[in-house]
TORKOL-4160 file (C-alpha; in steps of 0.2 Angstrom, whole numbers, padded with zeros to 4 digits, m for minus):
169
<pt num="1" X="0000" Y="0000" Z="0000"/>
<pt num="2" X="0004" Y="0019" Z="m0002"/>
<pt num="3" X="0012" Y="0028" Z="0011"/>
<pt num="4" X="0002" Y="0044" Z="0014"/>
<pt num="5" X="0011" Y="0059" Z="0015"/>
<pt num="6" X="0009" Y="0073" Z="0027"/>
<pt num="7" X="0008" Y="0088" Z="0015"/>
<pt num="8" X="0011" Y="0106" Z="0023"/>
<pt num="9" X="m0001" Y="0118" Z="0017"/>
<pt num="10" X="0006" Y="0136" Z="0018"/>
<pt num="11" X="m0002" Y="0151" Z="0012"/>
<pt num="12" X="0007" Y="0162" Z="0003"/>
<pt num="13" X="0010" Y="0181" Z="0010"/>
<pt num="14" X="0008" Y="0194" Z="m0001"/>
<pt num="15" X="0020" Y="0209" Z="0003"/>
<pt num="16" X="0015" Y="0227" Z="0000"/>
<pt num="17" X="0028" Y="0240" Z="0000"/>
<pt num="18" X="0018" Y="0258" Z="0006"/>
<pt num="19" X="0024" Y="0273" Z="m0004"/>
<pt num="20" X="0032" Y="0284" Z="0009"/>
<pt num="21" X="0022" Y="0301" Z="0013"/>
<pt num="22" X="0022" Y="0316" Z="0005"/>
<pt num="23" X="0032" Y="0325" Z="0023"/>
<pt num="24" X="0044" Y="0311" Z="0022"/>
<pt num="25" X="0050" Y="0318" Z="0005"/>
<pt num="26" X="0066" Y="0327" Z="0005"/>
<pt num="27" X="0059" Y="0345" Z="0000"/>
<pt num="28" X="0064" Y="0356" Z="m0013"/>
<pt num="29" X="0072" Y="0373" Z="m0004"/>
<pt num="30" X="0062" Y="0384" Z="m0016"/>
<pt num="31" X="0049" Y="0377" Z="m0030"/>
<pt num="32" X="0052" Y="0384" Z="m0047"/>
<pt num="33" X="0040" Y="0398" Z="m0046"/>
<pt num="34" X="0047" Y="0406" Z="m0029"/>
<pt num="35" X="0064" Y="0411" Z="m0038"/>
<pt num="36" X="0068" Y="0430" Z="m0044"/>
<pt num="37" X="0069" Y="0429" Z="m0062"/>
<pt num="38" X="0070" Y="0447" Z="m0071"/>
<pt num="39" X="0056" Y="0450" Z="m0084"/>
<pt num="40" X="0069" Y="0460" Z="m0094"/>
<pt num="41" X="0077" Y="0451" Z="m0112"/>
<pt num="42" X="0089" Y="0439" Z="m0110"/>
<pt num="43" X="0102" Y="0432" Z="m0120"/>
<pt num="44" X="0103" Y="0411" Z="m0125"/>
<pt num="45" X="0118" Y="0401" Z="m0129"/>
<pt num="46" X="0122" Y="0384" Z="m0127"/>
<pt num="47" X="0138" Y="0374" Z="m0117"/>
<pt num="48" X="0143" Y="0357" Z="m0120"/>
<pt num="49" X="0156" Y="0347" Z="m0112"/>
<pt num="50" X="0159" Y="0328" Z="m0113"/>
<pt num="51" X="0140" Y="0323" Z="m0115"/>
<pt num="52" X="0135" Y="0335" Z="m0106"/>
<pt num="53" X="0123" Y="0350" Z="m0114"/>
<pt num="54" X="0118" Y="0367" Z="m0104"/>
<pt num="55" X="0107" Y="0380" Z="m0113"/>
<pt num="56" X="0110" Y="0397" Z="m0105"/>
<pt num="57" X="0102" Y="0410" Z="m0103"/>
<pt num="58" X="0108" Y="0427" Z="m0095"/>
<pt num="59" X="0094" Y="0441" Z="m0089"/>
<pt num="60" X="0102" Y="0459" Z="m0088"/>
<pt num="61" X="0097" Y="0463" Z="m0068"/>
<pt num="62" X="0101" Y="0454" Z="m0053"/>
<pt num="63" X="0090" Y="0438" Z="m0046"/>
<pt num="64" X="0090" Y="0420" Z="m0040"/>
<pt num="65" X="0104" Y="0411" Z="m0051"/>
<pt num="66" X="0095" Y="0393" Z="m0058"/>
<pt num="67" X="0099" Y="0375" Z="m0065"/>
<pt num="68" X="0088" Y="0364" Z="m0066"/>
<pt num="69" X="0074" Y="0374" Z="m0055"/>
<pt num="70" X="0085" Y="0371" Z="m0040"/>
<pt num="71" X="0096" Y="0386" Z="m0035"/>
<pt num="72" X="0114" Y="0387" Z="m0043"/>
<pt num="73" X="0122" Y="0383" Z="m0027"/>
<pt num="74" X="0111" Y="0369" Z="m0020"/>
<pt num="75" X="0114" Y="0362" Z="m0038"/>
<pt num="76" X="0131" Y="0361" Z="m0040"/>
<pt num="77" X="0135" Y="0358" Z="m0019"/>
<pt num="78" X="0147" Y="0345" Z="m0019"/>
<pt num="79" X="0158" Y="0351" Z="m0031"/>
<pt num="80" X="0176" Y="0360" Z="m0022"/>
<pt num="81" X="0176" Y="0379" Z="m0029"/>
<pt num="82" X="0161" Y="0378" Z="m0040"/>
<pt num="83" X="0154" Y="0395" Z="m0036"/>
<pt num="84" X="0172" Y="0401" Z="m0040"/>
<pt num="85" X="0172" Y="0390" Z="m0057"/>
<pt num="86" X="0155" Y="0397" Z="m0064"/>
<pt num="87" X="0155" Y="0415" Z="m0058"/>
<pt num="88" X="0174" Y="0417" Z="m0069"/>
<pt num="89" X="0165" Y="0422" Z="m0085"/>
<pt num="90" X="0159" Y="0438" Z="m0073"/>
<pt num="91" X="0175" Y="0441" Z="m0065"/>
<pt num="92" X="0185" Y="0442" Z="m0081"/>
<pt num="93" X="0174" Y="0454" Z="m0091"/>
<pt num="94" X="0169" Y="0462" Z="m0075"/>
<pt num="95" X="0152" Y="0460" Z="m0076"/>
<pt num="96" X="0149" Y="0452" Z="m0057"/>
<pt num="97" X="0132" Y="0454" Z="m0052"/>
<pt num="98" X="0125" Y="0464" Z="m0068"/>
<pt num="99" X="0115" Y="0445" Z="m0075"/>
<pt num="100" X="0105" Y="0432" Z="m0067"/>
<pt num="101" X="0107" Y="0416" Z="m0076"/>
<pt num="102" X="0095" Y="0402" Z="m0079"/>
<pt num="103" X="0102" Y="0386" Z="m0087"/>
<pt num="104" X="0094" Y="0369" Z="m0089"/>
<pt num="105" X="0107" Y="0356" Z="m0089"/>
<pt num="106" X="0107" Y="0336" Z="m0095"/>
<pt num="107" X="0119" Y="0322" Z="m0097"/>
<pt num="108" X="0135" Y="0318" Z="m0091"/>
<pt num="109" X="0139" Y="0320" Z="m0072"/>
<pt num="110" X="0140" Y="0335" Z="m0060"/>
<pt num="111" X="0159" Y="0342" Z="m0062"/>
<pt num="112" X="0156" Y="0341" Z="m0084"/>
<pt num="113" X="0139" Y="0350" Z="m0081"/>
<pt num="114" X="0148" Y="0365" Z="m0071"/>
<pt num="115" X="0160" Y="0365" Z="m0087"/>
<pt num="116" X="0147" Y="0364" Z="m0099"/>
<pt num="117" X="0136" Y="0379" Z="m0089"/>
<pt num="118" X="0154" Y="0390" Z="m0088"/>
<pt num="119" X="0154" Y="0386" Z="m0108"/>
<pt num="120" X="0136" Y="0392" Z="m0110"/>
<pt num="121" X="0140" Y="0409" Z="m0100"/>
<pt num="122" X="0155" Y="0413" Z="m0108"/>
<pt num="123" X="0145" Y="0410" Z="m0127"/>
<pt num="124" X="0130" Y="0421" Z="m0119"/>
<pt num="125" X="0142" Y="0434" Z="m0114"/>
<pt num="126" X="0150" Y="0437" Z="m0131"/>
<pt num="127" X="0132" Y="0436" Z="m0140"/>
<pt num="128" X="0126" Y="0449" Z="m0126"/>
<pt num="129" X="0143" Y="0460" Z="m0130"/>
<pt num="130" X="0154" Y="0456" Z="m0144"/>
<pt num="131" X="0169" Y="0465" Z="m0134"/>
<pt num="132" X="0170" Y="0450" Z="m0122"/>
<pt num="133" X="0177" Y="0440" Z="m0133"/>
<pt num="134" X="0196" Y="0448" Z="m0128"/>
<pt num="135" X="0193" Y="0444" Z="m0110"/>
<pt num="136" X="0187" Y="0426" Z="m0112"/>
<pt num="137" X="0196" Y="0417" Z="m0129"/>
<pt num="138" X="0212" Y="0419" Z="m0121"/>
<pt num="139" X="0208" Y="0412" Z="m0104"/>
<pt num="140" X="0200" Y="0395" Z="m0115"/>
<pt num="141" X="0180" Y="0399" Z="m0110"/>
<pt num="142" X="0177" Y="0400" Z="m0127"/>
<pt num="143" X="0185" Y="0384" Z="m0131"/>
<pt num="144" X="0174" Y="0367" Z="m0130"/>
<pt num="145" X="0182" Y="0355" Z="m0120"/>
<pt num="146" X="0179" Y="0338" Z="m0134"/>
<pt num="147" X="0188" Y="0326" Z="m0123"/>
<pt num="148" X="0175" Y="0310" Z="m0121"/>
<pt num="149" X="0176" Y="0292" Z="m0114"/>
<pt num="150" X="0184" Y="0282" Z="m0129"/>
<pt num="151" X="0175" Y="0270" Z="m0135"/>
<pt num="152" X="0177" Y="0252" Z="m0132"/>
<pt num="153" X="0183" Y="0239" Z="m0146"/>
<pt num="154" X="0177" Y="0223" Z="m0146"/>
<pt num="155" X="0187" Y="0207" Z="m0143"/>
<pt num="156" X="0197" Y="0217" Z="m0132"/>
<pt num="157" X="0191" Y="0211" Z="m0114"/>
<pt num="158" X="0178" Y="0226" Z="m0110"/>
<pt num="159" X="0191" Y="0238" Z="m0109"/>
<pt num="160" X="0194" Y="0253" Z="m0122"/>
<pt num="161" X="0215" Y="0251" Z="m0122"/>
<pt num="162" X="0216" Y="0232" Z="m0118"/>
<pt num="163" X="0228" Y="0221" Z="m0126"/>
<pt num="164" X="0222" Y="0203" Z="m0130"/>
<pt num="165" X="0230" Y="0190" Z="m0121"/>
<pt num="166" X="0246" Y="0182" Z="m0131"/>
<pt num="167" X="0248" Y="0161" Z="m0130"/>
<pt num="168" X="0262" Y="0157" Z="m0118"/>
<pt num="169" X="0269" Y="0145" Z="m0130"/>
């Protein structure tokens, strides 16, 4: 005769994950409509650096400086100097505190974005006044940085610069 087994009936537990509340959210210093943005006319150019892309746009008058609808400095925080690196487009043509800038910034990571936004200014700058351009081309703002990842080749263990690997014997 069969043996009759003993079988364990479980139930199966369904787990819900609870979306967290709206409090628990990190919260946005400012939303997007409580920065200063002068109504005046404004000047657009367009930074690039590694993949990075900024489109720039300078307002004659003073205000909240914005990428990304976050404020320049929250932004850019984690970066050494970045205030200093962003604000030398002003300091060369002597233009500190005359422009509020707004910039929407995509791809590549934070330190290449700060480059591509500093590219951007020093492009608005020269559109806004063509006289600029003495102050920035020889300091390089001018210039765009083309240096990218290369590109990995195939057969060559994942790596762009590998060498294959030679037969002992």
């Amino acid at each position: 005769m069969a043996i009759r087994m003993n079988k364990k009936t479980s139930k199966v537990k369904k787990i819900i994950k609870k979306a967290p509340k709206p409090s628990a959210l990190k919260v946005k210093s400012k939303a997007s409509s409580d920065f200063k943005l002068p109504n005046t006319k404004y000047t657009e150019a367009i930074g690039r650096r590694k993949t990075a892309t900024a489109r720039v746009r300078i307002f004659e008058g003073s205000g909240d400086s914005v990428v990304n609808d976050q404020l320049i400095a929250n932004y850019f925080e984690g970066i050494r100097n970045a205030a200093s690196i962003y604000m030398l487009p002003f300091n060369l043509t002597g233009t500190k505190g005359k422009f509020t800038v707004s910039a929407k910034v995509s791809g590549s990571g934070k330190k290449a974005q700060l480059d591509a936004i500093t590219h951007g200014l020093s492009s608005a700058l020269v559109k806004h006044n063509p006289e600029f351009r003495t102050f920035l081309k020889p300091a390089g703002l001018l210039t765009r940085d083309d240096r990218t990842k290369e590109t990995r080749k195939v057969g060559m263990g994942g790596k762009a610069r590998r060498k294959r690997q030679s037969p002992k014997r």
